[in-house]
C-alpha positions as a Markdown table, in Angstrom:
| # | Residue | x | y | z |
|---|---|---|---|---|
| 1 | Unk | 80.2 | 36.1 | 23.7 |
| 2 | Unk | 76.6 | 35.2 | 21.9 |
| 3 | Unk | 76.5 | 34.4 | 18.4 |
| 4 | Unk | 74.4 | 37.9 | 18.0 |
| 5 | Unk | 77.1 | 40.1 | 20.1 |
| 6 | Unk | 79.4 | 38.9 | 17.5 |
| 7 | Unk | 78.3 | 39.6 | 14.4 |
| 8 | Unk | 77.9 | 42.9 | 15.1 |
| 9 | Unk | 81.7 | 44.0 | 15.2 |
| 10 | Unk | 83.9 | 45.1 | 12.7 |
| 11 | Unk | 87.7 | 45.5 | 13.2 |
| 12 | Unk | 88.2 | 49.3 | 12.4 |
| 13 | Unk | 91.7 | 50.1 | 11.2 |
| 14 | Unk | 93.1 | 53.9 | 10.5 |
| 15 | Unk | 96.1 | 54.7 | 8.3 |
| 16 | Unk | 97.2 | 58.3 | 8.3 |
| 17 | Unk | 99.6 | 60.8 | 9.1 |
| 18 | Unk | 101.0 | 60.7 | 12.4 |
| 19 | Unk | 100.3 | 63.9 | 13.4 |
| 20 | Unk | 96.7 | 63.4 | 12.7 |
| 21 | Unk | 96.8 | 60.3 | 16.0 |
| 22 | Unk | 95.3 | 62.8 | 18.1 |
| 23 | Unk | 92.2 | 63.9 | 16.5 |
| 24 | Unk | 91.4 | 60.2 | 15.2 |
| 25 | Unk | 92.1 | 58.8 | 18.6 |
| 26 | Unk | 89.8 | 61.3 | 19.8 |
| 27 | Unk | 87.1 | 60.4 | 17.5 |
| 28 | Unk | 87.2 | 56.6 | 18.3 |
| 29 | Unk | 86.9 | 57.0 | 21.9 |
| 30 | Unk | 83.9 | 59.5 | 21.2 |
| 31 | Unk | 82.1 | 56.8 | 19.2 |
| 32 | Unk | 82.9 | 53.8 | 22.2 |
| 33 | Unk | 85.5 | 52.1 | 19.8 |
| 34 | Unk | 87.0 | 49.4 | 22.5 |
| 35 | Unk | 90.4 | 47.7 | 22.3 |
| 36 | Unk | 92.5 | 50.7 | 20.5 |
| 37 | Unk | 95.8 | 50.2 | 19.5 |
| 38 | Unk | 98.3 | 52.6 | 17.4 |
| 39 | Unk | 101.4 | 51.0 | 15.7 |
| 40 | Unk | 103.6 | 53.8 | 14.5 |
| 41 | Unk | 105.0 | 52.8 | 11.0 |
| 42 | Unk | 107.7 | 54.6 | 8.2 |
| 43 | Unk | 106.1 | 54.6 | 4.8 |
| 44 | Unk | 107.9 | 52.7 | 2.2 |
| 45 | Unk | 107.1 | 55.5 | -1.0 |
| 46 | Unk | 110.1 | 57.1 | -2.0 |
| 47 | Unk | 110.3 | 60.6 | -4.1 |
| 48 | Unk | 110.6 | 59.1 | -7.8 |
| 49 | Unk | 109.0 | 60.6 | -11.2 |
| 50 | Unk | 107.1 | 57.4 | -11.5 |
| 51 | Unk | 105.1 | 58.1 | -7.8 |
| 52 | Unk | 104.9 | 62.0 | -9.0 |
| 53 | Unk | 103.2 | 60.6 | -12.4 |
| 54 | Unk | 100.9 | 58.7 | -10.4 |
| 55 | Unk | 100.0 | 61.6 | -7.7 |
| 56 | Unk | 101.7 | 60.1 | -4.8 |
| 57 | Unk | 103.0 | 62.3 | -2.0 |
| 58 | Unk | 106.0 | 60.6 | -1.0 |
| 59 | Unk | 104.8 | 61.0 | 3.2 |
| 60 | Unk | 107.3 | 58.7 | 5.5 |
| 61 | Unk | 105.6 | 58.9 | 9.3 |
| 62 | Unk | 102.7 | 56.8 | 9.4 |
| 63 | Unk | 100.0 | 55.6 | 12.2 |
| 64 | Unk | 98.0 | 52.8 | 12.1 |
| 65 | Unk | 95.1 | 52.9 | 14.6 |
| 66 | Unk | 93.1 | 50.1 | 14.9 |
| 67 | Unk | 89.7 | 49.0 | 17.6 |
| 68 | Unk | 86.8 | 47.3 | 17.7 |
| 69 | Unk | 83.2 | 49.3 | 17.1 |
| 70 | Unk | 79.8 | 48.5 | 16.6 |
| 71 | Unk | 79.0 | 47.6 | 12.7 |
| 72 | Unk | 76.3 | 50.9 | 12.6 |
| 73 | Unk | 79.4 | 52.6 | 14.4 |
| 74 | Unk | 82.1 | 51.8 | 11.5 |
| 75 | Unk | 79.7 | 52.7 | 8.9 |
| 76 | Unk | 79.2 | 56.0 | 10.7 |
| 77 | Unk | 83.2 | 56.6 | 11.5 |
| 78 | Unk | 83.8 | 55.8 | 7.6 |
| 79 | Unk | 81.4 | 58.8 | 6.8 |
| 80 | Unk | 83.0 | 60.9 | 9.1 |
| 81 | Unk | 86.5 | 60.5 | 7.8 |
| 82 | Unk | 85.3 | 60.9 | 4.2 |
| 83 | Unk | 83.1 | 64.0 | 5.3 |
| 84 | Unk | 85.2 | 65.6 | 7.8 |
| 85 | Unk | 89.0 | 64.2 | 7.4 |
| 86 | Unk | 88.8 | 64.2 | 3.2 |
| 87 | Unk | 89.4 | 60.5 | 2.7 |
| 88 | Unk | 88.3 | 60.5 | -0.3 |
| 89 | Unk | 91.3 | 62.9 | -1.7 |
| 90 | Unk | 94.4 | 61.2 | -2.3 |
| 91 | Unk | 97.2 | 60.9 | 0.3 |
| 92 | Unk | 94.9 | 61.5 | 3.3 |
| 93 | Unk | 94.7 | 58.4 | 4.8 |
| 94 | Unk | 92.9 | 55.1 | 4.4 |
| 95 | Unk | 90.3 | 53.3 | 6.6 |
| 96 | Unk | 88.5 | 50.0 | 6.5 |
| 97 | Unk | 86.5 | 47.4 | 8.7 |
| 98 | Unk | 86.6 | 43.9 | 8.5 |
| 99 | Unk | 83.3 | 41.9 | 10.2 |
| 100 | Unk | 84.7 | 39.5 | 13.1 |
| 101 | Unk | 81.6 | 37.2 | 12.9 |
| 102 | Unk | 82.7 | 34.3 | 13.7 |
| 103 | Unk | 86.0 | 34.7 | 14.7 |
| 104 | Unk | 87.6 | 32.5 | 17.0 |
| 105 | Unk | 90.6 | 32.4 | 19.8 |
């Protein structure tokens, strides 16, 4: 893989609902994410007054989607979710990218 192919990726990674797979697995393949993989996970909150004081939904079934996209890609997907998928409220989901210039194997 060139030097220039490379530092153009970002490691895209999805945590949400799992009943929300569906539509973000949807949305990945529409935007030519490659290498997709879903972990299913339990969430590790439980119902207490200090996580209700702080505004955290106590939400156990979790799914953690992750694939390699284009950088213009992630920066569009991140839009999207905020946008679209309401990121940006609390206890929605969180997604990132991590740049894999220059990674190795």
């Amino acid at each position: 893989m060139s030097e220039a192919h490379m530092s153009k990726l970002q490691y895209f990674v999805i945590i949400a609902e799992q009943k929300k797979k569906k539509r973000f697995l949807n949305l990945l393949s529409d935007h030519g994410a490659r290498g997709i993989e879903v972990v299913y996970g339990r969430g590790s909150m439980s119902p207490s007054a200090i996580a209700a004081a702080f505004g955290f939904a106590a939400e156990q079934g979790k799914v953690c989607i992750s694939c390699l996209v284009k950088t213009e890609t992630a920066r569009e997907l991140m839009s999207i979710l905020y946008r679209d998928h309401d990121f940006d409220k609390q206890n929605t989901g969180i997604a990132f990218s991590v740049s894999v210039e220059g990674l190795a194997f």
